[in-house]
Legacy VTK file of the C-alpha trace (Angstrom):
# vtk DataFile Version 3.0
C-alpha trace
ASCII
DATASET POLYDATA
POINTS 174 float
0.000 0.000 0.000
1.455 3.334 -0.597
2.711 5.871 1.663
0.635 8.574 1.154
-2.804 7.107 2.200
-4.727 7.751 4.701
-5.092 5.586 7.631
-8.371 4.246 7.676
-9.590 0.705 9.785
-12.512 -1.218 9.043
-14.450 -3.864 11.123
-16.470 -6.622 8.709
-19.059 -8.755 9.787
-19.297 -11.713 7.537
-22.023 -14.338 8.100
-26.189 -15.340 6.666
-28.154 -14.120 9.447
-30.329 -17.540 8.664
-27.509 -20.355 9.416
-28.022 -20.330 13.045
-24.141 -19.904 14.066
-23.062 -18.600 10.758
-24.248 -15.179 11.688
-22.021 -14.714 15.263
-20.049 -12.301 12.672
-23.045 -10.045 11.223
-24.391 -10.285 14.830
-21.511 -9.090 16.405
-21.059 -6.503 14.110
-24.951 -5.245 14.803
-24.098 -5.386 18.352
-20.907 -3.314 18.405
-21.931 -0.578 15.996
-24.903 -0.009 18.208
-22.909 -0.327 21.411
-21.363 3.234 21.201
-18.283 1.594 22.614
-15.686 1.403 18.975
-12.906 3.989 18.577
-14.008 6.860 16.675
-12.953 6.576 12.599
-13.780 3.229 12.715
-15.881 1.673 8.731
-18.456 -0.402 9.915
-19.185 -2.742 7.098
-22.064 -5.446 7.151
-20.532 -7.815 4.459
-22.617 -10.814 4.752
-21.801 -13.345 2.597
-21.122 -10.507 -0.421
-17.852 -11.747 -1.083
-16.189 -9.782 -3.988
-19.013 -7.562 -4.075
-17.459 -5.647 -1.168
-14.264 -4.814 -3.170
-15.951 -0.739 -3.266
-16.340 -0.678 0.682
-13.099 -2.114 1.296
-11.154 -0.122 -1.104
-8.709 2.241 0.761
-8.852 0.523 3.824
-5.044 0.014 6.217
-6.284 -2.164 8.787
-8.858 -4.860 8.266
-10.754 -6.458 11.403
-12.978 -9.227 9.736
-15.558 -11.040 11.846
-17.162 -14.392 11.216
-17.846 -17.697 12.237
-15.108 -20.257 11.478
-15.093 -23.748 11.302
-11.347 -25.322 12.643
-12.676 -28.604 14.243
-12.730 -27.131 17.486
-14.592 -27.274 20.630
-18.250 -24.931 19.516
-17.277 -21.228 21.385
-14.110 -21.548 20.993
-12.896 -18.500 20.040
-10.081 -18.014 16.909
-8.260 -15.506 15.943
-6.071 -15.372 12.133
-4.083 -12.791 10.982
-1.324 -12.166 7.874
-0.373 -15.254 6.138
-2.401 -17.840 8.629
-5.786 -16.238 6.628
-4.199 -17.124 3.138
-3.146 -21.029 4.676
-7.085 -21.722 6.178
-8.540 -24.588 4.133
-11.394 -22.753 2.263
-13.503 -25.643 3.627
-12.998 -24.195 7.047
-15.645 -21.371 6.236
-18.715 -20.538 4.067
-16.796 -16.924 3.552
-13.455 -17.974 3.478
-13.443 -18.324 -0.400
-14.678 -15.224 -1.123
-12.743 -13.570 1.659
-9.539 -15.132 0.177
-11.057 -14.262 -3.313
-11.595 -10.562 -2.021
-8.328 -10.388 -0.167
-6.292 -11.641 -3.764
-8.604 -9.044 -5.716
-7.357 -6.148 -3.161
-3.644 -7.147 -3.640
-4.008 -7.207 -7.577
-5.373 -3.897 -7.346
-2.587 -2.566 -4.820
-5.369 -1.987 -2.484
-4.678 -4.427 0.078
-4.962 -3.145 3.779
-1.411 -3.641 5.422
-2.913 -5.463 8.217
-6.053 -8.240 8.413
-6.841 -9.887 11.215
-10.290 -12.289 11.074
-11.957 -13.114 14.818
-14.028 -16.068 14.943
-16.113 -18.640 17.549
-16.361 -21.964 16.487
-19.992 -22.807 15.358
-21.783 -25.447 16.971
-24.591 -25.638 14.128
-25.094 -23.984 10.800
-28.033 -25.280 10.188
-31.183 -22.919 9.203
-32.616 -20.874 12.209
-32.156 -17.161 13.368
-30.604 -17.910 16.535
-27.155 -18.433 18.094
-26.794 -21.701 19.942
-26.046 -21.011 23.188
-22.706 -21.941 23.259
-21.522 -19.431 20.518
-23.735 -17.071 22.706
-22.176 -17.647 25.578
-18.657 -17.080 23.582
-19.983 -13.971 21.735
-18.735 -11.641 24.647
-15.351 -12.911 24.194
-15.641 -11.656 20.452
-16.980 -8.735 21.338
-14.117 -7.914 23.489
-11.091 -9.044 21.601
-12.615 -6.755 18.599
-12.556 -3.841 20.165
-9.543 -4.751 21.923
-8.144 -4.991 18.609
-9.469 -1.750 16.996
-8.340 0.993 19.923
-5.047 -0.719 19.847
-4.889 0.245 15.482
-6.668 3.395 16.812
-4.046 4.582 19.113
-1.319 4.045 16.292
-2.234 6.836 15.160
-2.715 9.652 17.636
-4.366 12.116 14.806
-5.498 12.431 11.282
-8.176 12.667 8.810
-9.430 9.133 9.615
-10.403 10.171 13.298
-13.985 11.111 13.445
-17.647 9.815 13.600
-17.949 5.667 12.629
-19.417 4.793 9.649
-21.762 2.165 8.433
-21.737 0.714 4.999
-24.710 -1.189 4.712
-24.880 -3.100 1.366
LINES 1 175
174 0 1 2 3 4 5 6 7 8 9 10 11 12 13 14 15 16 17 18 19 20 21 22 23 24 25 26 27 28 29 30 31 32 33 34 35 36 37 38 39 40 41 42 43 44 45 46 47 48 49 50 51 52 53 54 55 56 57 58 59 60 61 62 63 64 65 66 67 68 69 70 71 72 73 74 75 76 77 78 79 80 81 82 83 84 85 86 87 88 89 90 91 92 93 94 95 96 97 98 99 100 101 102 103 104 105 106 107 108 109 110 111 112 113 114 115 116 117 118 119 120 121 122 123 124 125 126 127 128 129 130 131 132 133 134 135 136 137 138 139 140 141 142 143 144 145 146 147 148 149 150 151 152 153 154 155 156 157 158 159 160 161 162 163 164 165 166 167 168 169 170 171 172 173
């Protein structure tokens, strides 16, 4: 990424908010960006499961903070966290999204867009089977999420002290 652009950190929520544990990442998200409690500057963008549709929103962006539920054979709730080349060696198996996050990620790169850091936060699902609801386990695991996320984004945030990117949050809903 070049020099000259602006700092700028985006959270992503990944996740079909009808797979039961498949949308811990979209509901996070929703939960957060309602919470009043992220850094200020911070893109809030509801990806879904958009895939390379969210090359626009994610265009310009330094720091990446991806959300989503991730499938590594674990105990359900367990919480995961990937960042720099461990996201480009997770089977694409391991995720609904991780093929078109991968897919994304490459698209960003060819287009010397890619942020300079990505990190992707997940809970293992116990089901993602059809229903609206988090099992209880990945409930129960959510806070955890929550916490590491913004963990994660005020320490990006207090890299830089000022700048253009500090102000109101945004929300990109697509």
């Amino acid at each position: 990424m070049r020099d000259n652009t602006s700092f700028r950190i985006a959270l992503l929520g990944l996740g079909n908010l009808m797979r039961t544990d498949d949308a811990v990442g979209m509901l996070t998200l929703h939960a957060l960006a309602k919470s009043g409690l992220l850094p200020p500057g911070i893109r809030v963008v509801e990806g879904g499961t958009l895939g390379l549709d969210l090359l626009h929103s994610l265009h310009g962006i330094s720091h990446l903070l991806a959300l989503d539920a991730v499938d590594a054979g674990v105990r359900p709730g367990t919480f995961l966290r990937f960042e720099g080349e461990e996201i480009d060696k997770l089977p694409v198996s391991k995720s609904v999204h991780l093929l078109g996050f991968s897919d994304l990620m490459g698209a960003l790169r060819l287009m010397d867009a890619a942020p300079v850091e990505v990190v992707l936060l997940g809970l293992q699902p116990a089901s993602v089977d059809w229903g609206t609801a988090l099992t209880p386990v990945v409930e129960t695991a959510q806070d955890k999420l929550m916490e590491s996320t913004i963990a994660q984004l005020f320490r990006w945030s207090s890299d830089i002290s000022a700048g253009p990117s500090r102000g109101r949050t945004t929300v990109a809903a697509l």
